[in-house]
N, CA, C and O atoms as a GROMACS GRO file, in nm:
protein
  560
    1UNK      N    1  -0.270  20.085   7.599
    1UNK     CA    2  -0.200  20.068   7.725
    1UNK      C    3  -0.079  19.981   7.699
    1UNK      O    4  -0.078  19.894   7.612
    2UNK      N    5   0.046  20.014   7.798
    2UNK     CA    6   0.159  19.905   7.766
    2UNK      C    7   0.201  19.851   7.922
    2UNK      O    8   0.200  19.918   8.026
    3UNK      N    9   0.236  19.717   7.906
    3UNK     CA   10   0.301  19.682   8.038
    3UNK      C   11   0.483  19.623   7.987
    3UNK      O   12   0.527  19.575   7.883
    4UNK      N   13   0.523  19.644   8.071
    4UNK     CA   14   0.673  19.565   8.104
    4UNK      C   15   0.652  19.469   8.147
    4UNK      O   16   0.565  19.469   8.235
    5UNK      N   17   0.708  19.355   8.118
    5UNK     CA   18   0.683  19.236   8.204
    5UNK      C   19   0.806  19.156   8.145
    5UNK      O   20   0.864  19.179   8.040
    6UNK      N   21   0.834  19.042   8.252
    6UNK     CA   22   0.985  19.010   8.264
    6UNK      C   23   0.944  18.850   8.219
    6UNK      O   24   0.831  18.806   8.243
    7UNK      N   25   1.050  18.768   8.151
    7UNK     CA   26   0.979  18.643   8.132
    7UNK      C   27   1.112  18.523   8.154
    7UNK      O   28   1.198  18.501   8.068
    8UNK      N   29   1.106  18.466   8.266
    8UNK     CA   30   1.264  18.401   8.273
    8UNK      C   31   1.238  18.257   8.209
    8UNK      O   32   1.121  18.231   8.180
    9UNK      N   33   1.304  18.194   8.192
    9UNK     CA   34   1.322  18.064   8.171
    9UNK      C   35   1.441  17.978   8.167
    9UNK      O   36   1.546  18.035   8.198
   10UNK      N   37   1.450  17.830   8.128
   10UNK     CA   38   1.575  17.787   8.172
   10UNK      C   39   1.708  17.876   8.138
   10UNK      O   40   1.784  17.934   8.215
   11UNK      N   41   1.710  17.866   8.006
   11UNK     CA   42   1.789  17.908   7.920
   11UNK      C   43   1.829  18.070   7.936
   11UNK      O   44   1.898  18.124   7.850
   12UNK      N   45   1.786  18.134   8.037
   12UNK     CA   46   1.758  18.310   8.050
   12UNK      C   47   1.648  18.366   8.050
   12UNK      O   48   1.562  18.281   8.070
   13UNK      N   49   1.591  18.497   8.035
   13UNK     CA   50   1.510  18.560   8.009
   13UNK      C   51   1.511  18.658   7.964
   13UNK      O   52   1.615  18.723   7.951
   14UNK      N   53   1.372  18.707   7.917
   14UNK     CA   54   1.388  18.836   7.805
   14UNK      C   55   1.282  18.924   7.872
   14UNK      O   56   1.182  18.882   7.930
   15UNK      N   57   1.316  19.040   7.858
   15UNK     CA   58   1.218  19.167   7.874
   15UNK      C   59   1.183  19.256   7.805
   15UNK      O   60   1.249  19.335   7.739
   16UNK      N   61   1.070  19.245   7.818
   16UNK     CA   62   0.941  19.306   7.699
   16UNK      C   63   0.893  19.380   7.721
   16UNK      O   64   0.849  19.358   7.834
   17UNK      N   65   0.847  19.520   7.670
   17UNK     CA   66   0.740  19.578   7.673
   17UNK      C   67   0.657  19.583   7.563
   17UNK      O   68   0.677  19.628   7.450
   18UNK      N   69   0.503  19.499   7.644
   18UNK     CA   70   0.421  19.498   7.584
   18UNK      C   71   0.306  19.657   7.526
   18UNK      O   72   0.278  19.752   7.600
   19UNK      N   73   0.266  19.641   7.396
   19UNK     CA   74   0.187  19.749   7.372
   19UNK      C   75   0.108  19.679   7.353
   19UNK      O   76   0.131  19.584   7.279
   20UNK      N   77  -0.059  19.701   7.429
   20UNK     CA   78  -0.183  19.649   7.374
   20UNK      C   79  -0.225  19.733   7.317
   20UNK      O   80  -0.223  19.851   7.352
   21UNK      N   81  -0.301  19.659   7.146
   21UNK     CA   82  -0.329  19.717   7.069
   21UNK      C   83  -0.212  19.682   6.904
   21UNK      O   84  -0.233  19.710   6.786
   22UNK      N   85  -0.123  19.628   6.954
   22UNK     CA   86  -0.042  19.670   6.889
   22UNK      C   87  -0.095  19.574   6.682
   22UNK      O   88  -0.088  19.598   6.561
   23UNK      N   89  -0.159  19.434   6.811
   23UNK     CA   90  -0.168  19.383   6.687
   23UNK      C   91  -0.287  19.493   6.549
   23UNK      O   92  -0.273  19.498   6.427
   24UNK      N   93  -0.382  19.556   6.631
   24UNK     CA   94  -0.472  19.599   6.589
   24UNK      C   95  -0.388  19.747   6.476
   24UNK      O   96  -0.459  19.796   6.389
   25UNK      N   97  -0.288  19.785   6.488
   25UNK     CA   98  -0.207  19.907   6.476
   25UNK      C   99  -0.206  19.831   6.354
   25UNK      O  100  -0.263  19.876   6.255
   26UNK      N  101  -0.126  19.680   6.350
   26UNK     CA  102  -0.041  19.665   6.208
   26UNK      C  103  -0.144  19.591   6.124
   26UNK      O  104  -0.121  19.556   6.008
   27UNK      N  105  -0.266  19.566   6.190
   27UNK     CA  106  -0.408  19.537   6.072
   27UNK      C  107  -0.470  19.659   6.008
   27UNK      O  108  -0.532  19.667   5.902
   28UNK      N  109  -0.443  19.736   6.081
   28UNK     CA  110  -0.527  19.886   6.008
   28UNK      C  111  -0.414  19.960   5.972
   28UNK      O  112  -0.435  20.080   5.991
   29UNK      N  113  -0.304  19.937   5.929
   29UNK     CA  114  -0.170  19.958   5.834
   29UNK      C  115  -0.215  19.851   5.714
   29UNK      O  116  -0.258  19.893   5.606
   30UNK      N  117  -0.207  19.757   5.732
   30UNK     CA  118  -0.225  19.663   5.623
   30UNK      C  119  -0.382  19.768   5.576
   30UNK      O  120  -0.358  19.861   5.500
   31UNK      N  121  -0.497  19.753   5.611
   31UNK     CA  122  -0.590  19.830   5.571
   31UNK      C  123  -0.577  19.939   5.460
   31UNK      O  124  -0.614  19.946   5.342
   32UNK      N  125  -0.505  20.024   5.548
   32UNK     CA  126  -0.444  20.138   5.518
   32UNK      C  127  -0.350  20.094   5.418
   32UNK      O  128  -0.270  20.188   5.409
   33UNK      N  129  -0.322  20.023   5.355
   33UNK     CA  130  -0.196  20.025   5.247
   33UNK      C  131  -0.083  20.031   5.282
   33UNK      O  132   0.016  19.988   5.223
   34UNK      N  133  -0.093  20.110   5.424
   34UNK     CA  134   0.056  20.115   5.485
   34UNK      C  135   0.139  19.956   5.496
   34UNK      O  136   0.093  19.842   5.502
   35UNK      N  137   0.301  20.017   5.494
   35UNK     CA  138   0.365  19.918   5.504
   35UNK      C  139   0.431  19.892   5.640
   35UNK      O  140   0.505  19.964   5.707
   36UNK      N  141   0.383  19.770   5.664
   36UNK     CA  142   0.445  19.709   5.825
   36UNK      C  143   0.639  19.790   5.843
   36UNK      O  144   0.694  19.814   5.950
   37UNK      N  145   0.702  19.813   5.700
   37UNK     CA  146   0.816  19.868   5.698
   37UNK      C  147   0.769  19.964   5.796
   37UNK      O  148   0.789  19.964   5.917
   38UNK      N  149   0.719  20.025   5.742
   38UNK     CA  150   0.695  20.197   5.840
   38UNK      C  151   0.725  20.174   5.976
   38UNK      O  152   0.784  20.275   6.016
   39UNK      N  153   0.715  20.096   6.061
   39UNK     CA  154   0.680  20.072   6.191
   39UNK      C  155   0.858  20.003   6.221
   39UNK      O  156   0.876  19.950   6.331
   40UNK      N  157   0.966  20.007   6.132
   40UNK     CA  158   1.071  19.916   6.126
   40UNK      C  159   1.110  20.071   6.223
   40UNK      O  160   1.131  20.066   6.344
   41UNK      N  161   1.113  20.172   6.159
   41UNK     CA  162   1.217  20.293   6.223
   41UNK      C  163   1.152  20.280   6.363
   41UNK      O  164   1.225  20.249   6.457
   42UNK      N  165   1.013  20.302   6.386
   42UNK     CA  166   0.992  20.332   6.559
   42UNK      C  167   1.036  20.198   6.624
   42UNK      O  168   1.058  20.216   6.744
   43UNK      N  169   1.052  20.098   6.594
   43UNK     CA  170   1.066  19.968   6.670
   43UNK      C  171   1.239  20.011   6.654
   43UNK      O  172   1.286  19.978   6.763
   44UNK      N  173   1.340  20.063   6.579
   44UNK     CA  174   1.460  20.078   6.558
   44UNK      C  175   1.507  20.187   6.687
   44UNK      O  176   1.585  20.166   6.779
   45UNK      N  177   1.423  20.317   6.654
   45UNK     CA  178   1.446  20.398   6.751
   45UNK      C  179   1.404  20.366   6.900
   45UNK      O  180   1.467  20.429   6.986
   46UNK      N  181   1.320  20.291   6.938
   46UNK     CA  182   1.284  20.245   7.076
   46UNK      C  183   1.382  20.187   7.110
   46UNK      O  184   1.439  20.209   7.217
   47UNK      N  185   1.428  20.079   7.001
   47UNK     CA  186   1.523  20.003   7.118
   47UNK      C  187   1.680  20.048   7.099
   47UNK      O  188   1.773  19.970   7.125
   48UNK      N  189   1.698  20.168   7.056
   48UNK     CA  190   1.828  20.200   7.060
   48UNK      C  191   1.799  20.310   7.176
   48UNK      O  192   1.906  20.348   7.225
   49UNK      N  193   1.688  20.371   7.232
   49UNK     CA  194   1.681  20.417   7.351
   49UNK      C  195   1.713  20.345   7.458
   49UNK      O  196   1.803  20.368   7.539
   50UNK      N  197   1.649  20.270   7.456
   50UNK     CA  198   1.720  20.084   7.568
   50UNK      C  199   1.865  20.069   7.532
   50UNK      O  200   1.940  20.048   7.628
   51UNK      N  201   1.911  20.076   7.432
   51UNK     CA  202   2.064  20.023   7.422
   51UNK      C  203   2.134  20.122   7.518
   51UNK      O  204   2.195  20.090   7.620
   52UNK      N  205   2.117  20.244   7.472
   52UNK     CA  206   2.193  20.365   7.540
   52UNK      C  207   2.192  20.337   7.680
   52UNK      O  208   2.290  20.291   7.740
   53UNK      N  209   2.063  20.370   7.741
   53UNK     CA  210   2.015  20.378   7.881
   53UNK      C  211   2.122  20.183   7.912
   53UNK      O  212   2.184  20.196   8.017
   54UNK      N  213   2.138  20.088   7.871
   54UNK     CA  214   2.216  19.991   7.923
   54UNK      C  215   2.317  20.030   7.934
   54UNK      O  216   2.372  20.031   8.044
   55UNK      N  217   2.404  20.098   7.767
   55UNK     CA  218   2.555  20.067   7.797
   55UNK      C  219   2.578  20.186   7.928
   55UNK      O  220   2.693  20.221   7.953
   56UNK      N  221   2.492  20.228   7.988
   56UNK     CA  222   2.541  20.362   8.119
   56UNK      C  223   2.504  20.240   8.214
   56UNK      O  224   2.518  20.271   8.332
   57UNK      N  225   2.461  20.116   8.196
   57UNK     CA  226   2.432  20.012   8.367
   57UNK      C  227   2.495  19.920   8.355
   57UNK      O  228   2.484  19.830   8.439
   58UNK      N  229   2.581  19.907   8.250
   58UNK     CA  230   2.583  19.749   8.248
   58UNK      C  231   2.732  19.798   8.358
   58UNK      O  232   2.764  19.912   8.394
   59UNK      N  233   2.798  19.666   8.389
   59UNK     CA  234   2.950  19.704   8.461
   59UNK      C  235   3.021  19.688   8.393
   59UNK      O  236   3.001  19.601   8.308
   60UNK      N  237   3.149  19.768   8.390
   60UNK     CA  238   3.264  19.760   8.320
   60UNK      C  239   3.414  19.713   8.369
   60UNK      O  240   3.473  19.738   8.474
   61UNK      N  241   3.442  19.656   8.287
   61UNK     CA  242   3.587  19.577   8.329
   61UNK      C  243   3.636  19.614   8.275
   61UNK      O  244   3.715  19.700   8.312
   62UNK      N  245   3.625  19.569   8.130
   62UNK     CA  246   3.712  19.604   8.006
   62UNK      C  247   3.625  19.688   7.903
   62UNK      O  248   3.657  19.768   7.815
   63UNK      N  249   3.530  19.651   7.938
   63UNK     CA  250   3.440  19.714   7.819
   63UNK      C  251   3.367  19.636   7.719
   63UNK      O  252   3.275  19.678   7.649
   64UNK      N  253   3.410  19.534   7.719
   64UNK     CA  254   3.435  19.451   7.596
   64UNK      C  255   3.243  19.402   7.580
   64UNK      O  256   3.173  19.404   7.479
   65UNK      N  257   3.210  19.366   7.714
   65UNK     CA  258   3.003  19.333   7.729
   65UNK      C  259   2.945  19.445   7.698
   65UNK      O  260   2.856  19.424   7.615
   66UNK      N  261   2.956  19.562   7.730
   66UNK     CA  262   2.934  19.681   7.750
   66UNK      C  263   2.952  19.709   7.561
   66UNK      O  264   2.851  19.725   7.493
   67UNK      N  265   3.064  19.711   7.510
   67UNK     CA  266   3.033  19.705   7.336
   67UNK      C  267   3.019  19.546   7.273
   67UNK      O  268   3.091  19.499   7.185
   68UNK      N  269   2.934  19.494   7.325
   68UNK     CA  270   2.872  19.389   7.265
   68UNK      C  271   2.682  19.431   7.237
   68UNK      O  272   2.608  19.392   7.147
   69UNK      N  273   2.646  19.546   7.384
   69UNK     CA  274   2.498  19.588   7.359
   69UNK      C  275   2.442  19.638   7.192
   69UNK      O  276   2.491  19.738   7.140
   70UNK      N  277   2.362  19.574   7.139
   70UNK     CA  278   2.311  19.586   7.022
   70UNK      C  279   2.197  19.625   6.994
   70UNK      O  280   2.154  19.685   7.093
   71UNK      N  281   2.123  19.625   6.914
   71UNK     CA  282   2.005  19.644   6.887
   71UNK      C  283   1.953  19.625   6.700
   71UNK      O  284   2.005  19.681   6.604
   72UNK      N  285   1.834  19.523   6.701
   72UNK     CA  286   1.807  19.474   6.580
   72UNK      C  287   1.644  19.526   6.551
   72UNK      O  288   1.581  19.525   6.657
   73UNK      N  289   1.585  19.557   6.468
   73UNK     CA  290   1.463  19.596   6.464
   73UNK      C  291   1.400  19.501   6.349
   73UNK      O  292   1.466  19.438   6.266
   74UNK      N  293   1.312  19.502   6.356
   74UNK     CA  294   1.193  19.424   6.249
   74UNK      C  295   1.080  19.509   6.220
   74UNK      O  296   1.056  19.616   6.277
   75UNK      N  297   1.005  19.451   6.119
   75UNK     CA  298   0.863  19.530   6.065
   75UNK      C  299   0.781  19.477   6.202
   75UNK      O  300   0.683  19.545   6.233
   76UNK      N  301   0.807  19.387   6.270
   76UNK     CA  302   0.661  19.390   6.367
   76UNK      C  303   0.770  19.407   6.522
   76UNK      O  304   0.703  19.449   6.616
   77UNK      N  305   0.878  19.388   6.548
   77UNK     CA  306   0.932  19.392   6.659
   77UNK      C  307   1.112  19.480   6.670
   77UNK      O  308   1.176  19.536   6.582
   78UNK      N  309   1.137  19.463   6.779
   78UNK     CA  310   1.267  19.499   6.794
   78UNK      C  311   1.374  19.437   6.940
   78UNK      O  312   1.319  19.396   7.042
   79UNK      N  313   1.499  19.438   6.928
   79UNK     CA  314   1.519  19.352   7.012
   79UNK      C  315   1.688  19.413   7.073
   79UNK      O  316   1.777  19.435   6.991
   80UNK      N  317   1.705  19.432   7.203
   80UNK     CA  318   1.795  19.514   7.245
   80UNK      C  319   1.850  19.348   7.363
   80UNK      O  320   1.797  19.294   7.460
   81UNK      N  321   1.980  19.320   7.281
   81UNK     CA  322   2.108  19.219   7.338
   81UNK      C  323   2.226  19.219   7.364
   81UNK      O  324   2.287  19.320   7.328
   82UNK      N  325   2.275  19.151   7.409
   82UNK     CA  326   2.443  19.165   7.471
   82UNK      C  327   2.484  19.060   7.471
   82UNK      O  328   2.401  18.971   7.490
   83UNK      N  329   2.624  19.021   7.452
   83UNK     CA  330   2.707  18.932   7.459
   83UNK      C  331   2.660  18.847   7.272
   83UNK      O  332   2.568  18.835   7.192
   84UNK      N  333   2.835  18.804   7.299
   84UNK     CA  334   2.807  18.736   7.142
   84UNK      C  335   2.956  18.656   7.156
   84UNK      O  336   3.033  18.702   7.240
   85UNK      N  337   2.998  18.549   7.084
   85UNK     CA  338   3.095  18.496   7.116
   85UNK      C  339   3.254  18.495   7.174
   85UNK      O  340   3.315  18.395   7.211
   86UNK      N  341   3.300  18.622   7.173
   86UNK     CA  342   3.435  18.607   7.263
   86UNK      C  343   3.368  18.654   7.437
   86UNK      O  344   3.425  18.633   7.544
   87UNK      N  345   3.238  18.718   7.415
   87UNK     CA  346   3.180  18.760   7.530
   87UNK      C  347   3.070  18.655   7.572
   87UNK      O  348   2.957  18.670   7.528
   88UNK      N  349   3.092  18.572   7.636
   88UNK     CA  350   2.969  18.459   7.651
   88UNK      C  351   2.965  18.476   7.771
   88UNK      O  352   2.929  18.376   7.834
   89UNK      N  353   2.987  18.564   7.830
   89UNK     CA  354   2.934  18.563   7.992
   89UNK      C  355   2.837  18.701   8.017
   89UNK      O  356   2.826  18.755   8.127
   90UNK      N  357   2.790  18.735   7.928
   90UNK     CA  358   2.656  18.838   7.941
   90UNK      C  359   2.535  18.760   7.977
   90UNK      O  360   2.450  18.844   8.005
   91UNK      N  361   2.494  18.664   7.988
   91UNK     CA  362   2.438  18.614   8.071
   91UNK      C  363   2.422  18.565   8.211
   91UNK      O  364   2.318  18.553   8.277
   92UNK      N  365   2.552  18.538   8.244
   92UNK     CA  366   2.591  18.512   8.414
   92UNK      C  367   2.610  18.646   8.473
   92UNK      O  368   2.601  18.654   8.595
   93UNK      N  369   2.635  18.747   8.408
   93UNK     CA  370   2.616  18.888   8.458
   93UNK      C  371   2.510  18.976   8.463
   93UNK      O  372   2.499  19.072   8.540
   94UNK      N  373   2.411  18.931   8.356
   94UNK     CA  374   2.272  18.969   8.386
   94UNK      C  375   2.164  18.923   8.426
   94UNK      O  376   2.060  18.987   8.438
   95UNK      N  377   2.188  18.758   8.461
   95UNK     CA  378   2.102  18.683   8.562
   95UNK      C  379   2.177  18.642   8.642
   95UNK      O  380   2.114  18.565   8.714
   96UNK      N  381   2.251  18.648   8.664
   96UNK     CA  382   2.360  18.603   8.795
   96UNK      C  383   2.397  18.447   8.732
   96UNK      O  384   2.371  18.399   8.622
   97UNK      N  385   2.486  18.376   8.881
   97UNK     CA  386   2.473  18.213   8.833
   97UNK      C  387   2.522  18.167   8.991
   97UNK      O  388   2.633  18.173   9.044
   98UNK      N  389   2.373  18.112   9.047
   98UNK     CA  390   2.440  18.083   9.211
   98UNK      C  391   2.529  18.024   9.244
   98UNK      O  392   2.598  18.057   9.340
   99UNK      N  393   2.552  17.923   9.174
   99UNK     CA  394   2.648  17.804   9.181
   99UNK      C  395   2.798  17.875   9.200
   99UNK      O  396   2.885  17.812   9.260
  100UNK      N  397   2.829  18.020   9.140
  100UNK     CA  398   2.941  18.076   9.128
  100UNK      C  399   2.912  18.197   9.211
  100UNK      O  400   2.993  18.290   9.201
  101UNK      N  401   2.833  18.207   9.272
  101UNK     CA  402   2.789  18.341   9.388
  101UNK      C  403   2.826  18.428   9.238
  101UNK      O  404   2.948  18.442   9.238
  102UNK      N  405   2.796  18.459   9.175
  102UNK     CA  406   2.752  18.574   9.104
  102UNK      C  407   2.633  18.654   9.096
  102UNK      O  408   2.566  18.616   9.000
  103UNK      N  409   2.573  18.760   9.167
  103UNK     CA  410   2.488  18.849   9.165
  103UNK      C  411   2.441  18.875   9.036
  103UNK      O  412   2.519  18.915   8.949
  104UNK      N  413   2.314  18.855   9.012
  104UNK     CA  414   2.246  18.899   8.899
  104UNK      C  415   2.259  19.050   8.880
  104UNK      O  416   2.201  19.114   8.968
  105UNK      N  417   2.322  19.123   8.785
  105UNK     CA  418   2.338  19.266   8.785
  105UNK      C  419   2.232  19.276   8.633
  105UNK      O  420   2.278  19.276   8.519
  106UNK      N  421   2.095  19.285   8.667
  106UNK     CA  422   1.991  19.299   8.502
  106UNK      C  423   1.995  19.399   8.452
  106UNK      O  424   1.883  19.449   8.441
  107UNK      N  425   2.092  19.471   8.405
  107UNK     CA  426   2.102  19.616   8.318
  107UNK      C  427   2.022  19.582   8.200
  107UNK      O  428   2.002  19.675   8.122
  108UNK      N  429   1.984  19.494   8.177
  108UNK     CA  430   1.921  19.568   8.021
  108UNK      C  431   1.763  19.507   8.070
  108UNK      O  432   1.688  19.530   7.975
  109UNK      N  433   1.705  19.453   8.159
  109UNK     CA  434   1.578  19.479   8.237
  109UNK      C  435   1.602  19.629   8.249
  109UNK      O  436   1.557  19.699   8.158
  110UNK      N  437   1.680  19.699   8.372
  110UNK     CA  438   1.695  19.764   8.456
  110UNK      C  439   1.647  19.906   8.311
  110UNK      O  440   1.552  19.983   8.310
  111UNK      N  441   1.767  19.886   8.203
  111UNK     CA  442   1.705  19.994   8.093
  111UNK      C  443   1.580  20.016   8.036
  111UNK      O  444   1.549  20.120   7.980
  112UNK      N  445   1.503  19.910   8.050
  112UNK     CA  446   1.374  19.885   7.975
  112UNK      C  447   1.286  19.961   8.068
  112UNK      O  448   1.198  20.036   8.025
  113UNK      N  449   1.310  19.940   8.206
  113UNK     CA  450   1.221  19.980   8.322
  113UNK      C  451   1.254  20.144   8.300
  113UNK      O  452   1.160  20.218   8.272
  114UNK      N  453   1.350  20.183   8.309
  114UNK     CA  454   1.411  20.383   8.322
  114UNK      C  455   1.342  20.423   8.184
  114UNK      O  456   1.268  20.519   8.202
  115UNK      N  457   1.344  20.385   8.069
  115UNK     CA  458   1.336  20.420   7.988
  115UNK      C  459   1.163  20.364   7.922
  115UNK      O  460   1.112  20.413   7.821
  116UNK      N  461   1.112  20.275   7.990
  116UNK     CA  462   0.969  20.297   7.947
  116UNK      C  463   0.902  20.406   7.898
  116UNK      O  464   0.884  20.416   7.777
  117UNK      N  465   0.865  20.485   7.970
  117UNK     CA  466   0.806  20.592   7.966
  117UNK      C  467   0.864  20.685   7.815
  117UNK      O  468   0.776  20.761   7.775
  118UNK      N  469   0.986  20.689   7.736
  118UNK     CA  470   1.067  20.751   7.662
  118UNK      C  471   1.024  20.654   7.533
  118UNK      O  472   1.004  20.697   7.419
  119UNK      N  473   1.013  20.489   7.582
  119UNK     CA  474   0.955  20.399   7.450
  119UNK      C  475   0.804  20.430   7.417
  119UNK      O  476   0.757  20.409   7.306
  120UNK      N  477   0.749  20.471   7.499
  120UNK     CA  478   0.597  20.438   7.492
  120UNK      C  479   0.585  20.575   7.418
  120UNK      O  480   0.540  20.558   7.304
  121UNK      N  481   0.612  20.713   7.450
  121UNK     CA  482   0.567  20.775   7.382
  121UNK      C  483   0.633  20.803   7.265
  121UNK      O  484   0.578  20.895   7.204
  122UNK      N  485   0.749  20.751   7.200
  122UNK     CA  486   0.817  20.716   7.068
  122UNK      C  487   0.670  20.626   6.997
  122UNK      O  488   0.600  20.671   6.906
  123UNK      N  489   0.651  20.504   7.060
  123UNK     CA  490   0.588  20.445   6.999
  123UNK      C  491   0.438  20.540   6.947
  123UNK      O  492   0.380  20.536   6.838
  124UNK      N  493   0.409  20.616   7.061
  124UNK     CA  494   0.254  20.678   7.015
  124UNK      C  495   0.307  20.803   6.946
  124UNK      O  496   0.193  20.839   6.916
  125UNK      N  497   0.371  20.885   6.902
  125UNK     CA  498   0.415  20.953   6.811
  125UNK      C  499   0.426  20.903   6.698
  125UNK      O  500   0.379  20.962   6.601
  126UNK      N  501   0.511  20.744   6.682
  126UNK     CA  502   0.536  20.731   6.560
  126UNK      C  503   0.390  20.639   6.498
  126UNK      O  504   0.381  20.610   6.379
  127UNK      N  505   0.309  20.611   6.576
  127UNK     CA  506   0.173  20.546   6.528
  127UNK      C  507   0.125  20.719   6.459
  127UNK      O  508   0.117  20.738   6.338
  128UNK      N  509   0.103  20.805   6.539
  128UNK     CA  510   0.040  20.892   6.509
  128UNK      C  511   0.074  20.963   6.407
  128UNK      O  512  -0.008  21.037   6.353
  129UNK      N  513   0.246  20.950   6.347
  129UNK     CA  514   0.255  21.007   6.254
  129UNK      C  515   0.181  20.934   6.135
  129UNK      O  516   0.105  20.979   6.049
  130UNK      N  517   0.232  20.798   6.163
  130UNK     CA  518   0.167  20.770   6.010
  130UNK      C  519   0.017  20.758   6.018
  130UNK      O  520  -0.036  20.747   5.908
  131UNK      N  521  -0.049  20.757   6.103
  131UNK     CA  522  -0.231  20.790   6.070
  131UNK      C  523  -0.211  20.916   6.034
  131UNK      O  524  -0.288  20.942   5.942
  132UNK      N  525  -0.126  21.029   6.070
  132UNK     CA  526  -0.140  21.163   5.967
  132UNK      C  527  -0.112  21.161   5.891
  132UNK      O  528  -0.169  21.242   5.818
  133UNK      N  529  -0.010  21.081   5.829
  133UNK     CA  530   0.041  21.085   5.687
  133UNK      C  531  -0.056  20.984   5.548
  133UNK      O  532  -0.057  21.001   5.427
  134UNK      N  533  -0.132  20.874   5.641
  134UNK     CA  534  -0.204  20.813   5.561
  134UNK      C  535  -0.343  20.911   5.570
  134UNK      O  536  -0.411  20.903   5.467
  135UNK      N  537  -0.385  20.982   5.651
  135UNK     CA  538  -0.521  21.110   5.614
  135UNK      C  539  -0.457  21.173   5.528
  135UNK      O  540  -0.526  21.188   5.427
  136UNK      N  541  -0.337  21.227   5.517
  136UNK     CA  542  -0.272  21.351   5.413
  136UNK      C  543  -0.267  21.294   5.282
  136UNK      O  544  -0.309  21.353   5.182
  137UNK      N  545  -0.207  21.162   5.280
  137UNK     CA  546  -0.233  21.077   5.115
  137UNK      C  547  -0.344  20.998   5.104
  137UNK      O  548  -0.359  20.930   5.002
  138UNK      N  549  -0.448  20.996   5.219
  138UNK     CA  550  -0.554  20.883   5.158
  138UNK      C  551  -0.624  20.986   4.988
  138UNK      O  552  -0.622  21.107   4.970
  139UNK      N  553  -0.657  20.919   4.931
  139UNK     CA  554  -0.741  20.950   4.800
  139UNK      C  555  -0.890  20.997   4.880
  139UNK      O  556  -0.946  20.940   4.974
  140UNK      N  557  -0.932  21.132   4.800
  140UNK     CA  558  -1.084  21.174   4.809
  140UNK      C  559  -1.059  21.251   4.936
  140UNK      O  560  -1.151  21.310   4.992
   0.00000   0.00000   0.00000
């Protein structure tokens, strides 16, 4: 099972979708001989589904936040961001900032939520490939 769930704090917040189970996936890879690498492409391809589905929400002025959306993957995670130093206001645009009546506009929540359903079954495809591929090479 997976949930979305939103997590704010001072500093901003991040949004996640959780897969339960997941830890159990990359112990019976280790088991399996498999390499936690394997799991780098589906965590790569999930969150470049999220990138896409943002750069169509985020707002555009210049463009300039809008090509700052990225996406970084890892052997156990992956991580879909915006803004980076000439752009430091991707945060007051995706949590707002009251003090300046700026409206929180959360496009890259807002992508995570449209596009759930498109991560989750990436993710159970790409589990499922490699339990077929480790039955096709297990020995005996």
């Amino acid at each position: 099972m997976a949930k979305a769930f939103r997590q704010k704090g001072a500093e901003g917040g991040r949004a996640s979708i959780e897969v339960e189970g997941a830890k159990e996936v990359r112990r019976a890879l280790k088991r399996m001989d498999g390499n936690l690498a394997d799991l780098r492409e589906v965590h790569r391809e999930a969150a470049q589904d999220v990138a896409s589905e943002a750069k169509t929400l985020v707002p555009v002025q210049t463009g300039r936040l809008r090509d700052t959306i990225r996406t970084s993957a890892r052997n156990v995670s992956a991580a879909v961001v915006a803004g980076k130093g000439l752009v430091p206001y991707a945060g007051p645009i995706h949590f707002g900032w009251h003090a300046r009546n700026i409206e929180p506009q959360p496009f890259l929540y807002d992508a995570i939520d449209r596009r759930r359903d498109e991560v989750l079954d990436r993710y159970r495809q790409g589990v499922d490939s490699l339990v077929r591929r480790f039955d096709r090479d297990a020995p005996g």
